[in-house]
C-alpha positions in Angstrom: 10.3 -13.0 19.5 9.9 -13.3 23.0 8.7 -10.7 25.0 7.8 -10.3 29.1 5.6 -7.7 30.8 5.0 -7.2 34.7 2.1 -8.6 35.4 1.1 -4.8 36.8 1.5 -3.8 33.4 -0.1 -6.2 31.1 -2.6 -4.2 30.7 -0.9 -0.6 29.7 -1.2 -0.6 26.2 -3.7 -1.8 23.4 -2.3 -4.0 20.6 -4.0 -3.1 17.2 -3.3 -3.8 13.4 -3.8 -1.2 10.5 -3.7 -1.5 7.0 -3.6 1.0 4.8 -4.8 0.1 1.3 -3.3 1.5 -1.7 -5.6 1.7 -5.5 -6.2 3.1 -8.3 -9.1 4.5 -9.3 -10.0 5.6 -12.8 -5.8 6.9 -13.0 -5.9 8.1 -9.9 -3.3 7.0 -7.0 -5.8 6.5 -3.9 -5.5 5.2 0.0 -8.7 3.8 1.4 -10.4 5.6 4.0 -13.9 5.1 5.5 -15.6 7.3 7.0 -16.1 6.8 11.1 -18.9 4.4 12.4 -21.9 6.3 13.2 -20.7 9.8 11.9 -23.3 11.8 10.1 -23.0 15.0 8.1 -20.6 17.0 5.7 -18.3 16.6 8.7 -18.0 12.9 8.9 -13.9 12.2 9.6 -11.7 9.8 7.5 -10.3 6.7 9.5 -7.4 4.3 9.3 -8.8 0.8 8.9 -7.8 -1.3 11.8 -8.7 -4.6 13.7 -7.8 -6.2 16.6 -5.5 -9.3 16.8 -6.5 -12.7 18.1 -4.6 -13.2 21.2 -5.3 -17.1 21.2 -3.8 -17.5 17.7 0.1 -18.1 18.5 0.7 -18.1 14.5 -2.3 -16.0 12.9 -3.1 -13.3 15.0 -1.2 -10.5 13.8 -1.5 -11.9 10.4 -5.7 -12.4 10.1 -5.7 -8.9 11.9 -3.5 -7.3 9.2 -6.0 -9.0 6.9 -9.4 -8.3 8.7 -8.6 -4.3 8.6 -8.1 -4.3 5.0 -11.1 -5.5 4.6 -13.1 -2.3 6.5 -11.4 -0.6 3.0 -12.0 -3.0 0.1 -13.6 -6.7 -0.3 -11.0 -9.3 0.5 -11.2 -10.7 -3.3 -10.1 -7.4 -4.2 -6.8 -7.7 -2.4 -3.6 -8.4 -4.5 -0.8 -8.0 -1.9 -0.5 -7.0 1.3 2.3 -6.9 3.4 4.0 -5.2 6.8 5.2 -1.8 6.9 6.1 -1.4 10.9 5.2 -0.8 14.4 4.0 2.2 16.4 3.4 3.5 18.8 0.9 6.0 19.6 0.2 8.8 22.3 -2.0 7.7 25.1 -5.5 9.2 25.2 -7.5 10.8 27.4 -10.3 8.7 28.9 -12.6 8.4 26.7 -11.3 9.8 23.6 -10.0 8.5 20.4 -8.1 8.5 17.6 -7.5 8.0 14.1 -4.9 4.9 14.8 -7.2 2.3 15.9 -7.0 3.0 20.1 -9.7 2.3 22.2 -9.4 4.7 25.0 -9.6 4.3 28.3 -6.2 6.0 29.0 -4.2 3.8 27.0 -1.2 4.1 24.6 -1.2 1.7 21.7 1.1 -0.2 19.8 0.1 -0.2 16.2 1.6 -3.1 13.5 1.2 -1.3 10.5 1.0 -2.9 7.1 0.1 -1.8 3.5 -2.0 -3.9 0.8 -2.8 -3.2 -2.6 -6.3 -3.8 -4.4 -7.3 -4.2 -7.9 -8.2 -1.2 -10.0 -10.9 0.7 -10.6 -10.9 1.5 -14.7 -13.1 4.1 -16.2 -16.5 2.9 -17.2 -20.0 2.8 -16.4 -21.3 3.8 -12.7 -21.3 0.3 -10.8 -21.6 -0.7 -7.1 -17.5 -1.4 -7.2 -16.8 2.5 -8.4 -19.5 3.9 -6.1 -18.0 2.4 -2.8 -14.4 3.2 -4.3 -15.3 6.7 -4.8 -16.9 6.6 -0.9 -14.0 5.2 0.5 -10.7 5.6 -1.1 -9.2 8.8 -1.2 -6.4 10.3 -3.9 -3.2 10.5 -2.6 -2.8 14.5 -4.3 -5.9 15.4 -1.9 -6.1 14.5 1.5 -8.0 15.7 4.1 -5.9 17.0 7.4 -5.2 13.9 10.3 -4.4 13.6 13.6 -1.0 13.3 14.3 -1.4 9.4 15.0 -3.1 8.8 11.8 -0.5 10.7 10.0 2.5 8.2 11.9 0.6 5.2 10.6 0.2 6.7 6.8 3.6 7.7 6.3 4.9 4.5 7.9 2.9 2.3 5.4 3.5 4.6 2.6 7.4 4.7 3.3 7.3 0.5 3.2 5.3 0.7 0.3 7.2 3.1 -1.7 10.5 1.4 -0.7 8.9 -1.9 -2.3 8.4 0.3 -5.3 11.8 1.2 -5.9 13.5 -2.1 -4.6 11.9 -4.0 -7.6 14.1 -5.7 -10.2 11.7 -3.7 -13.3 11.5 0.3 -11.2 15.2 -0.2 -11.1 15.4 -1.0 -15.0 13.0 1.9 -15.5 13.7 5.1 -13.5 16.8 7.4 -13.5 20.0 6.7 -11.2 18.9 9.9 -8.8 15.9 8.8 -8.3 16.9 5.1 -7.2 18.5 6.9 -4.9 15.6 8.3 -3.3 15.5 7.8 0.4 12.5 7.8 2.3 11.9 7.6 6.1 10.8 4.0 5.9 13.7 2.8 7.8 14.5 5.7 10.0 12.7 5.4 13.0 12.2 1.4 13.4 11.6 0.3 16.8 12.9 -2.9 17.9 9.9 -4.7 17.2 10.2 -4.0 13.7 13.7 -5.6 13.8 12.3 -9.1 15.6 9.6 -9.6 13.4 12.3 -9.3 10.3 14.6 -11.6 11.6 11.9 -14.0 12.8 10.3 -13.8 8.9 10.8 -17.5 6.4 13.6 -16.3 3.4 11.5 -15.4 -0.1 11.8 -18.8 -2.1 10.8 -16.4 -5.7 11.1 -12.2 -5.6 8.0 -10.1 -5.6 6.3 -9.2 -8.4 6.5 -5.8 -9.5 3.6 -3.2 -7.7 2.6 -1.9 -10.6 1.2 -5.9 -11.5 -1.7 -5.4 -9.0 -2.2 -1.4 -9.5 -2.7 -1.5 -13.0 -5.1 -3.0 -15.7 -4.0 -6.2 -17.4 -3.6 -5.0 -20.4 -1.6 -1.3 -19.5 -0.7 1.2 -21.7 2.7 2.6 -21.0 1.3 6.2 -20.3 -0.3 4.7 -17.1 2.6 2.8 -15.7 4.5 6.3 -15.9 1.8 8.5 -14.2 1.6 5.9 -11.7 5.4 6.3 -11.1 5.0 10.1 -11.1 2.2 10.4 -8.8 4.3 7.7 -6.1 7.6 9.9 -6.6 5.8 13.3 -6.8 7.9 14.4 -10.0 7.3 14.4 -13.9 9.8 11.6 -15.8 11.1 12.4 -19.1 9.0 10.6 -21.3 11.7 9.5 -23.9 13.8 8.0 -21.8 11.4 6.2 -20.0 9.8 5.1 -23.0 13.4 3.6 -24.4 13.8 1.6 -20.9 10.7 0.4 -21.2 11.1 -1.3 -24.6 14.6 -2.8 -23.1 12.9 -4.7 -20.4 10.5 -6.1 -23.4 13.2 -6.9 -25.4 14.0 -8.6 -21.8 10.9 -10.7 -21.7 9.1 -9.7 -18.3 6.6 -7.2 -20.1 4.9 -8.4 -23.3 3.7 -6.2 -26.0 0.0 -6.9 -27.5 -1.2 -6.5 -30.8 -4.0 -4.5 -29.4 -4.5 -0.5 -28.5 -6.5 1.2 -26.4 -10.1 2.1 -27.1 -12.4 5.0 -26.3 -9.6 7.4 -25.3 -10.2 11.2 -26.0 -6.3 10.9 -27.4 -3.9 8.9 -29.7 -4.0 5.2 -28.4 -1.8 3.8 -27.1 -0.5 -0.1 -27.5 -1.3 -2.1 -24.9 1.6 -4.2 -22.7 1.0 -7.3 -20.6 3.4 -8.5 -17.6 4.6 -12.0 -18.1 5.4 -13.8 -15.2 7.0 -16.7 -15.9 9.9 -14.9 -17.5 9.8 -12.6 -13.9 12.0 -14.7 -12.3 14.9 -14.9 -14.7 14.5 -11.1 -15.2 14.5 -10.2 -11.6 17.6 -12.8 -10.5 19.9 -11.1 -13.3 18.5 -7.7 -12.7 
């Protein structure tokens, strides 16, 4: 993509990657949110991680910045997938001010490329250093506080990419009912032209993704967790019988595994645990 400025107006907006990151924490469907530099008190404000791109990097810049903001949310070893959800662009601000998307005041609009990641899980336990700075930073998804109208563009564009991920996936379209494959989202409604030069300009996918749940969930899962997860994404109960007999069909299928093992310590019935098996994803996934 080639793109030309007036020279007059190189300098008119701020160019700015932010990545939301999506995890679970103890069963609970969470984005990651630190708190502002330098804010103190019970009134310290949630912020979009964000980082500035390289402007000397002709390939990585974008990319290391997509990267680099993930990592104000959760350790980079912790990151499973990440990928882009879209461009936007915010309000400008008054000198001096700021706001949740990443700008850097001054007057100036910015131009946000948004992308989404997922980390590994947080599983009930014992306190540790990893569930202490999850519980400071990421936030569930049922309980947010109020944003600013930019922060709130950049969070429903990532979570629109990342729930049409979630229901493009050769295993969610085995799984969930007909109407709610259907569901549309407005992940593609209000794309800017950017969006469409940085698809086109993208290298074909030699293998498909793996499913999201792979990097959400334990390894082993119990099959009550990859249905709340489900739930809390689509925001609606699934009927537990049918999901159940779906699930067994993709087994029978080969992409999930069934483990002679069952859960332990649960204050209710255990359940068998399941395992995803990817060298028998690709076959599944090209005849799904």
């Amino acid at each position: 993509m080639v793109a030309a400025f007036d020279p007059t107006d190189a300098q008119a907006f701020d160019v700015v990657a932010a990545t939301v990151v999506f995890r679970v924490v103890r069963g609970e469907l969470c984005i990651g949110l630190p708190f502002a530099a330098g804010a103190v008190g019970g009134e310290r404000a949630r912020v979009l991680p964000t980082s500035a791109p390289d402007a000397t990097s002709a390939d990585g810049g974008l990319a290391d910045a997509a990267r680099n903001a993930a990592t104000r949310a959760v350790p980079a070893r912790e990151i499973v997938r990440i990928a882009s959800a879209g461009v936007r662009a915010t309000p400008r601000m008054s000198s001096g001010g700021g706001t949740g998307g990443g700008g850097t005041g001054g007057g100036k609009a910015s131009l946000v490329v948004v992308s989404w990641a997922i980390a590994r899980p947080v599983v009930a336990g014992p306190a540790s250093t990893q569930t202490l700075e999850a519980d400071e930073v990421f936030v569930p998804l049922s309980s947010l506080p109020q944003f600013d109208e930019t922060t709130r563009l950049v969070l429903a564009c990532a979570f629109d990419a990342f729930l049409d991920a979630t229901l493009a996936d050769a295993l969610t379209r085995r799984l969930l009912p007909r109407h709610i494959l259907f569901h549309k989202t407005d992940g593609f409604t209000h794309r800017s032209p950017f969006e469409t030069a940085f698809a086109s300009a993208r290298e074909p996918v030699s293998e498909p993704d793996m499913p999201i749940f792979v990097g959400l969930l334990p390894d082993p899962f119990p099959l009550s967790s990859l249905r709340e997860l489900y739930e809390r994404l689509l925001g609606a109960p699934l009927d537990r019988g049918n999901f159940r007999r779906q699930f067994h069909e993709i087994i029978a299928l080969g992409p999930i595994k069934a483990l002679p093992i069952f859960e332990r310590g649960v204050p209710h019935r255990a359940g068998q645990l399941f395992t995803f098996d990817k060298p028998s994803w690709a076959k599944f996934a090209g005849g799904a």
